[in-house]
C-alpha positions as CSV (number, residue, x, y, z in Angstrom):
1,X,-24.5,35.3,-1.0
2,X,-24.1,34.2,2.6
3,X,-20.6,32.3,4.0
4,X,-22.1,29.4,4.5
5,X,-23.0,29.9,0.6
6,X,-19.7,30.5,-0.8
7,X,-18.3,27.3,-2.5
8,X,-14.7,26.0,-1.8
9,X,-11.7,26.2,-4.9
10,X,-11.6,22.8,-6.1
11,X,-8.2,22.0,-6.3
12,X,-7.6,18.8,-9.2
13,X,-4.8,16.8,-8.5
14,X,-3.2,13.6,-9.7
15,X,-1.4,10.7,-8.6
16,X,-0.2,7.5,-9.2
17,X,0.3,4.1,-7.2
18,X,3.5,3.1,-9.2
19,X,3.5,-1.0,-8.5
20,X,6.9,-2.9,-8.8
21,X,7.5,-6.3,-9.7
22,X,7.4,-7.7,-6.1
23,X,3.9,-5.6,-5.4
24,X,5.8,-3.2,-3.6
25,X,4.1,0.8,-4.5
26,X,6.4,3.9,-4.4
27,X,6.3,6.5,-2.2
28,X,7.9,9.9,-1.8
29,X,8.5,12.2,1.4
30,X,7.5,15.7,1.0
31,X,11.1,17.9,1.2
32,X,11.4,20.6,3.8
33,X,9.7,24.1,3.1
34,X,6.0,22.6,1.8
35,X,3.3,22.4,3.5
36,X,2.9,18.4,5.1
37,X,7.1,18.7,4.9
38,X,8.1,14.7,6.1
39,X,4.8,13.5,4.8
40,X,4.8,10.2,2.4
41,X,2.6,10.3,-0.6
42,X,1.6,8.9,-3.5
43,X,4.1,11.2,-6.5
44,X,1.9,13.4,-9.1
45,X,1.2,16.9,-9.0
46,X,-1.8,19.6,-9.8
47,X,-3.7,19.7,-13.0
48,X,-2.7,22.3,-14.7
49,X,-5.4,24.7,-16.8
50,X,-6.0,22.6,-20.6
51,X,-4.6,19.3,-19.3
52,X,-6.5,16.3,-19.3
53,X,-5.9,13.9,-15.7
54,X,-3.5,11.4,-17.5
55,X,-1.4,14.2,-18.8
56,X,-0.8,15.9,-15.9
57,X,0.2,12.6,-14.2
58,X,2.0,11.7,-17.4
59,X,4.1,15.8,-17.0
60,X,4.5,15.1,-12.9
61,X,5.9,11.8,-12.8
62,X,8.7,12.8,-15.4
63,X,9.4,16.1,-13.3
64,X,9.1,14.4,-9.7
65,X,10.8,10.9,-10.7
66,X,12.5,11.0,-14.3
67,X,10.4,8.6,-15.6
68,X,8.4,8.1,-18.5
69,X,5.0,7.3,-18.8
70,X,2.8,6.2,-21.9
71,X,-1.0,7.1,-21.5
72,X,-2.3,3.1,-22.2
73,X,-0.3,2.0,-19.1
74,X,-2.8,4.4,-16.3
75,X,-5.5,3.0,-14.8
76,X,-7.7,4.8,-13.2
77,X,-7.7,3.0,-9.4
78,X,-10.0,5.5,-7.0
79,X,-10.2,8.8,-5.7
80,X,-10.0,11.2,-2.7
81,X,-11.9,14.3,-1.8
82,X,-10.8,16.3,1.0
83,X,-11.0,19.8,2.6
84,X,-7.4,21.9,2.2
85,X,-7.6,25.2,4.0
86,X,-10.0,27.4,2.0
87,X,-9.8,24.8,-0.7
88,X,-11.3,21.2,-1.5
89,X,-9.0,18.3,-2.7
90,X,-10.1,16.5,-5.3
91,X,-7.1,13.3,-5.6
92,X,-7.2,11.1,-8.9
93,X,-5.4,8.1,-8.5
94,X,-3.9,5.5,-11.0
95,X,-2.6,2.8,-10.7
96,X,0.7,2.1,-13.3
97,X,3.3,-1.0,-13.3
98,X,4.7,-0.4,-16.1
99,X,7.3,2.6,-16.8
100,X,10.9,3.4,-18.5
101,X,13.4,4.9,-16.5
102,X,14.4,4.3,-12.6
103,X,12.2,6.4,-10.4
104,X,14.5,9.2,-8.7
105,X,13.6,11.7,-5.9
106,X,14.3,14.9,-8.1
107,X,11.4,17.1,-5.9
108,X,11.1,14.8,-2.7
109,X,13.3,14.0,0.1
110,X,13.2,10.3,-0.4
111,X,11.6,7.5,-1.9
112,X,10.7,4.5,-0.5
113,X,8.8,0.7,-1.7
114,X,6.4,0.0,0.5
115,X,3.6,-3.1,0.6
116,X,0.6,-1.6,0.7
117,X,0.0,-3.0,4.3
118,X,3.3,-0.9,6.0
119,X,1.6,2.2,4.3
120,X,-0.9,2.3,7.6
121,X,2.0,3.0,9.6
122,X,3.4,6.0,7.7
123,X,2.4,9.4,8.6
124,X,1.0,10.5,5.1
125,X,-1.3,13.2,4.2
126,X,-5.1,13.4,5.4
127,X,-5.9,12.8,1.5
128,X,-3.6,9.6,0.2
129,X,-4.8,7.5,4.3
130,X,-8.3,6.4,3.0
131,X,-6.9,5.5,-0.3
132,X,-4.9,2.8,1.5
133,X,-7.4,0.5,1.9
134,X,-8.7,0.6,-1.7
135,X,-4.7,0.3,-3.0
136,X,-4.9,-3.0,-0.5
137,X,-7.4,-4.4,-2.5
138,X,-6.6,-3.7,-5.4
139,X,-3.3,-5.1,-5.3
Protein backbone atom coordinates (compact mmCIF):
# COMPACT_ATOMS: atom_id res chain seq x y z
CA UNK A 1 0.00 0.00 0.00
CA UNK A 2 1.49 3.39 -0.95
CA UNK A 3 1.39 6.67 1.74
CA UNK A 4 -0.77 8.32 -0.11
CA UNK A 5 -2.95 4.98 0.46
CA UNK A 6 -2.84 4.62 4.04
CA UNK A 7 -6.11 5.83 5.62
CA UNK A 8 -6.16 8.27 8.73
CA UNK A 9 -7.38 6.80 12.63
CA UNK A 10 -10.77 8.12 12.85
CA UNK A 11 -11.00 9.54 16.06
CA UNK A 12 -15.17 9.57 17.35
CA UNK A 13 -15.85 12.22 19.61
CA UNK A 14 -18.82 13.85 21.26
CA UNK A 15 -20.08 17.01 22.31
CA UNK A 16 -22.84 18.95 23.44
CA UNK A 17 -24.15 22.65 22.94
CA UNK A 18 -25.66 22.81 26.55
CA UNK A 19 -28.41 25.87 26.02
CA UNK A 20 -29.51 27.88 29.11
CA UNK A 21 -32.62 29.55 29.78
CA UNK A 22 -31.54 33.04 28.32
CA UNK A 23 -30.01 31.17 24.94
CA UNK A 24 -26.75 31.50 26.37
CA UNK A 25 -24.43 27.79 25.33
CA UNK A 26 -21.63 26.75 27.74
CA UNK A 27 -18.29 26.61 27.05
CA UNK A 28 -15.10 25.24 28.74
CA UNK A 29 -11.32 26.26 28.41
CA UNK A 30 -9.00 23.54 27.88
CA UNK A 31 -6.58 23.38 31.31
CA UNK A 32 -2.85 23.68 30.98
CA UNK A 33 -0.84 20.44 29.88
CA UNK A 34 -3.42 19.26 26.71
CA UNK A 35 -2.93 19.85 23.60
CA UNK A 36 -5.16 23.36 22.40
CA UNK A 37 -4.35 24.35 26.42
CA UNK A 38 -6.58 27.98 26.62
CA UNK A 39 -8.82 26.77 23.85
CA UNK A 40 -12.86 27.16 24.44
CA UNK A 41 -14.92 24.23 23.34
CA UNK A 42 -17.92 22.70 23.29
CA UNK A 43 -17.65 19.90 26.87
CA UNK A 44 -17.89 15.95 25.77
CA UNK A 45 -15.13 13.65 25.39
CA UNK A 46 -14.07 10.45 23.06
CA UNK A 47 -16.16 7.50 22.34
CA UNK A 48 -15.08 5.01 24.05
CA UNK A 49 -14.88 1.10 22.40
CA UNK A 50 -18.97 -0.42 22.96
CA UNK A 51 -20.48 2.94 23.54
CA UNK A 52 -23.08 4.29 21.55
CA UNK A 53 -22.69 8.59 20.71
CA UNK A 54 -25.38 9.55 23.42
CA UNK A 55 -23.65 7.45 26.00
CA UNK A 56 -20.47 8.72 25.69
CA UNK A 57 -21.82 12.32 25.81
CA UNK A 58 -24.17 11.11 28.56
CA UNK A 59 -20.45 9.53 30.73
CA UNK A 60 -18.41 13.00 29.67
CA UNK A 61 -20.74 15.60 30.71
CA UNK A 62 -21.07 13.91 34.25
CA UNK A 63 -17.18 13.54 34.45
CA UNK A 64 -16.30 17.12 32.79
CA UNK A 65 -19.37 19.17 34.51
CA UNK A 66 -21.23 16.99 37.31
CA UNK A 67 -24.23 16.98 35.60
CA UNK A 68 -26.64 14.54 34.68
CA UNK A 69 -28.02 13.77 31.46
CA UNK A 70 -31.13 11.54 30.39
CA UNK A 71 -30.78 10.14 26.71
CA UNK A 72 -34.48 11.76 25.41
CA UNK A 73 -33.12 15.30 26.19
CA UNK A 74 -30.00 15.00 23.13
CA UNK A 75 -30.53 16.13 19.92
CA UNK A 76 -28.50 15.49 17.45
CA UNK A 77 -27.57 19.28 16.04
CA UNK A 78 -24.54 18.74 13.34
CA UNK A 79 -21.24 17.56 12.96
CA UNK A 80 -17.46 18.31 12.34
CA UNK A 81 -14.80 16.39 10.47
CA UNK A 82 -11.38 17.55 10.68
CA UNK A 83 -7.73 16.43 10.23
CA UNK A 84 -5.76 15.94 13.95
CA UNK A 85 -2.19 15.07 13.42
CA UNK A 86 -2.05 11.54 11.95
CA UNK A 87 -5.66 11.27 12.84
CA UNK A 88 -9.16 12.47 11.50
CA UNK A 89 -11.78 14.11 13.80
CA UNK A 90 -14.93 13.03 13.45
CA UNK A 91 -17.16 15.72 16.14
CA UNK A 92 -20.94 14.78 17.01
CA UNK A 93 -22.67 17.45 18.33
CA UNK A 94 -25.98 17.76 20.37
CA UNK A 95 -27.70 20.11 21.30
CA UNK A 96 -29.35 19.60 25.23
CA UNK A 97 -31.39 22.36 27.42
CA UNK A 98 -32.43 20.48 29.74
CA UNK A 99 -30.04 18.86 32.64
CA UNK A 100 -29.95 18.26 36.59
CA UNK A 101 -27.22 19.49 38.41
CA UNK A 102 -25.06 22.97 38.00
CA UNK A 103 -22.42 22.59 35.40
CA UNK A 104 -18.90 22.81 37.18
CA UNK A 105 -15.38 22.97 35.54
CA UNK A 106 -14.08 19.55 37.18
CA UNK A 107 -11.50 18.83 33.91
CA UNK A 108 -11.38 22.52 32.41
CA UNK A 109 -9.96 25.69 33.41
CA UNK A 110 -13.15 27.57 33.23
CA UNK A 111 -16.48 27.78 32.00
CA UNK A 112 -18.13 30.43 30.44
CA UNK A 113 -22.10 31.32 28.83
CA UNK A 114 -21.67 32.58 25.82
CA UNK A 115 -24.45 33.81 22.88
CA UNK A 116 -23.68 31.98 20.13
CA UNK A 117 -22.64 35.28 18.29
CA UNK A 118 -19.46 36.15 20.95
CA UNK A 119 -18.39 32.47 20.22
CA UNK A 120 -16.70 34.02 16.75
CA UNK A 121 -14.51 35.94 18.85
CA UNK A 122 -13.10 33.12 21.05
CA UNK A 123 -10.05 31.32 20.02
CA UNK A 124 -11.48 27.69 19.93
CA UNK A 125 -10.33 24.66 18.30
CA UNK A 126 -10.05 24.21 14.38
CA UNK A 127 -12.99 21.56 14.88
CA UNK A 128 -15.93 23.30 17.21
CA UNK A 129 -15.28 27.21 14.61
CA UNK A 130 -17.43 25.85 11.68
CA UNK A 131 -19.96 24.49 13.95
CA UNK A 132 -20.64 28.12 14.99
CA UNK A 133 -22.57 29.03 12.36
CA UNK A 134 -24.87 26.05 12.37
CA UNK A 135 -25.30 26.53 16.54
CA UNK A 136 -26.38 30.36 15.25
CA UNK A 137 -29.07 28.96 13.51
CA UNK A 138 -30.21 26.71 15.28
CA UNK A 139 -30.69 28.68 18.22
Amino acid sequence: MKDSQIKPLILSVVAAALVDADGRVLLQQRPLGLPMAGLWEFPGGKIEAGETPETALIRELGEELGIDVSPACLAPATFASAPLGERHLLLLLFACRKWQGHPRPLHASALRWVRPVEMHALPMPPADKPLIGLIEALL
